[in-house]
C-alpha positions in Angstrom: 14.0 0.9 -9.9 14.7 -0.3 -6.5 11.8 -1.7 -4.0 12.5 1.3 -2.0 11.3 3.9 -4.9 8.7 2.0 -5.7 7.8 2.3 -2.5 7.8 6.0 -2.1 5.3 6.0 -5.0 3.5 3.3 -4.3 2.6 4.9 -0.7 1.2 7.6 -2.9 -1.2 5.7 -4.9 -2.6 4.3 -2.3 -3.2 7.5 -0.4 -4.5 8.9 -3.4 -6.8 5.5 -3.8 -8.0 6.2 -0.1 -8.7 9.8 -0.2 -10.9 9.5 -3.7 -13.0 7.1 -2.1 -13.3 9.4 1.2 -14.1 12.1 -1.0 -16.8 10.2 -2.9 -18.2 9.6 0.5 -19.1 13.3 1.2 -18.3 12.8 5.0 -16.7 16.1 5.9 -12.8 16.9 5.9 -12.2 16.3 9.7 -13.5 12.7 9.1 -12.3 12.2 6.6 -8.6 13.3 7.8 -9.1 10.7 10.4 -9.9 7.5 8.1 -7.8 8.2 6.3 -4.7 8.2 8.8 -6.3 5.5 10.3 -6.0 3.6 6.2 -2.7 4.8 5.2 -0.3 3.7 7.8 1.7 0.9 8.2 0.0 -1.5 9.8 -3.0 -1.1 7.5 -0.7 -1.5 4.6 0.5 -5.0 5.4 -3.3 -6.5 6.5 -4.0 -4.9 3.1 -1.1 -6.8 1.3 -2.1 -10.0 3.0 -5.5 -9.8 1.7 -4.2 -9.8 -1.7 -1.2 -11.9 -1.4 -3.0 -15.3 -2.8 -4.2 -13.4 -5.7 -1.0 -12.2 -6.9 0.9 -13.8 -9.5 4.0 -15.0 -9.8 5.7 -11.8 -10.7 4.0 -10.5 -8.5 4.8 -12.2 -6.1 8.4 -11.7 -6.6 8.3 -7.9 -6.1 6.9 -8.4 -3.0 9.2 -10.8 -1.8 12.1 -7.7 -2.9 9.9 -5.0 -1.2 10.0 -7.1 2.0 13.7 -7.4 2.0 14.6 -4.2 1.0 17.2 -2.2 3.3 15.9 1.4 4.1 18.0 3.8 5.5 15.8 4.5 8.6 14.1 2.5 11.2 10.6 1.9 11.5 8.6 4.5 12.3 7.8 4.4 16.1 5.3 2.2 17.6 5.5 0.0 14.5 7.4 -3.2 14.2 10.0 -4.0 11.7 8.2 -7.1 10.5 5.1 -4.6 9.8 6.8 -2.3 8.1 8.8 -4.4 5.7 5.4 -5.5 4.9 3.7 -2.5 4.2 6.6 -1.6 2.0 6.3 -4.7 -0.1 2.6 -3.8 -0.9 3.9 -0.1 -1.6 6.3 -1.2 -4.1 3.6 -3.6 -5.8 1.5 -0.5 -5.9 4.5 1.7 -7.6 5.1 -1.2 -9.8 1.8 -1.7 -11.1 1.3 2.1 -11.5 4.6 2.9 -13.2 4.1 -0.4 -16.0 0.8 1.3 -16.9 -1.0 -1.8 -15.4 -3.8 0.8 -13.5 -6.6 -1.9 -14.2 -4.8 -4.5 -11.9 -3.7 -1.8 -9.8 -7.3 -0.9 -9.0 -8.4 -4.1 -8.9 -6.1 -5.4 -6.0 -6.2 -1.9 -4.6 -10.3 -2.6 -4.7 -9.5 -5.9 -2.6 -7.1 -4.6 -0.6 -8.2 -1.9 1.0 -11.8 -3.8 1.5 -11.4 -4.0 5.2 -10.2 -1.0 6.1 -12.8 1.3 3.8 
């Protein structure tokens, strides 16, 4: 698969990582709405990345480095630079990765590490 689809369901694990944890909060929709907007965005997405990026092995490693250069079709969204965004598509396609090779105790691990910060 190419960085870019690995991407698109990588951005979805980590949504869905984000919202469980909101819901197991019990802070009420509208909150938790806002955190988690505030979690899943771009800019989030490569501090979380950088977090891990020392713990990641070698393979690892090299998906990310694919992820980052990967070509999309579109710009960044607005407001976010491209730098930012190639980043936060790196750790998206790590995430896809991960999910689709059935590795979910890694995944939830660096997922667990990642998202520390921001939770």
């Amino acid at each position: 698969m190419s960085p870019l689809e690995l991407a698109y369901l990588g951005d979805t694990v980590c949504d869905l990582y984000v919202r469980d944890r909101l819901v197991r909060s019990g802070i009420g929709v509208q909150r938790m709405h806002r955190q988690a907007v505030a979690r899943v965005n771009a800019a989030a997405q490569a501090e979380a990345l950088e977090r891990i990026r020392p713990l990641l092995s070698e393979d690892e490693q090299a998906l990310v480095r694919r992820g980052q250069n990967a070509k999309a079709h579109h710009a960044a969204p607005h407001g976010v630079e491209q730098r930012v965004y190639n980043q936060a598509t790196a750790f998206e396609a790590l995430l896809g990765s991960l999910y689709l090779s059935g590795q979910t105790e890694r995944l939830w691990q660096l997922l667990s590490i990642a998202m520390e910060e921001n939770q």
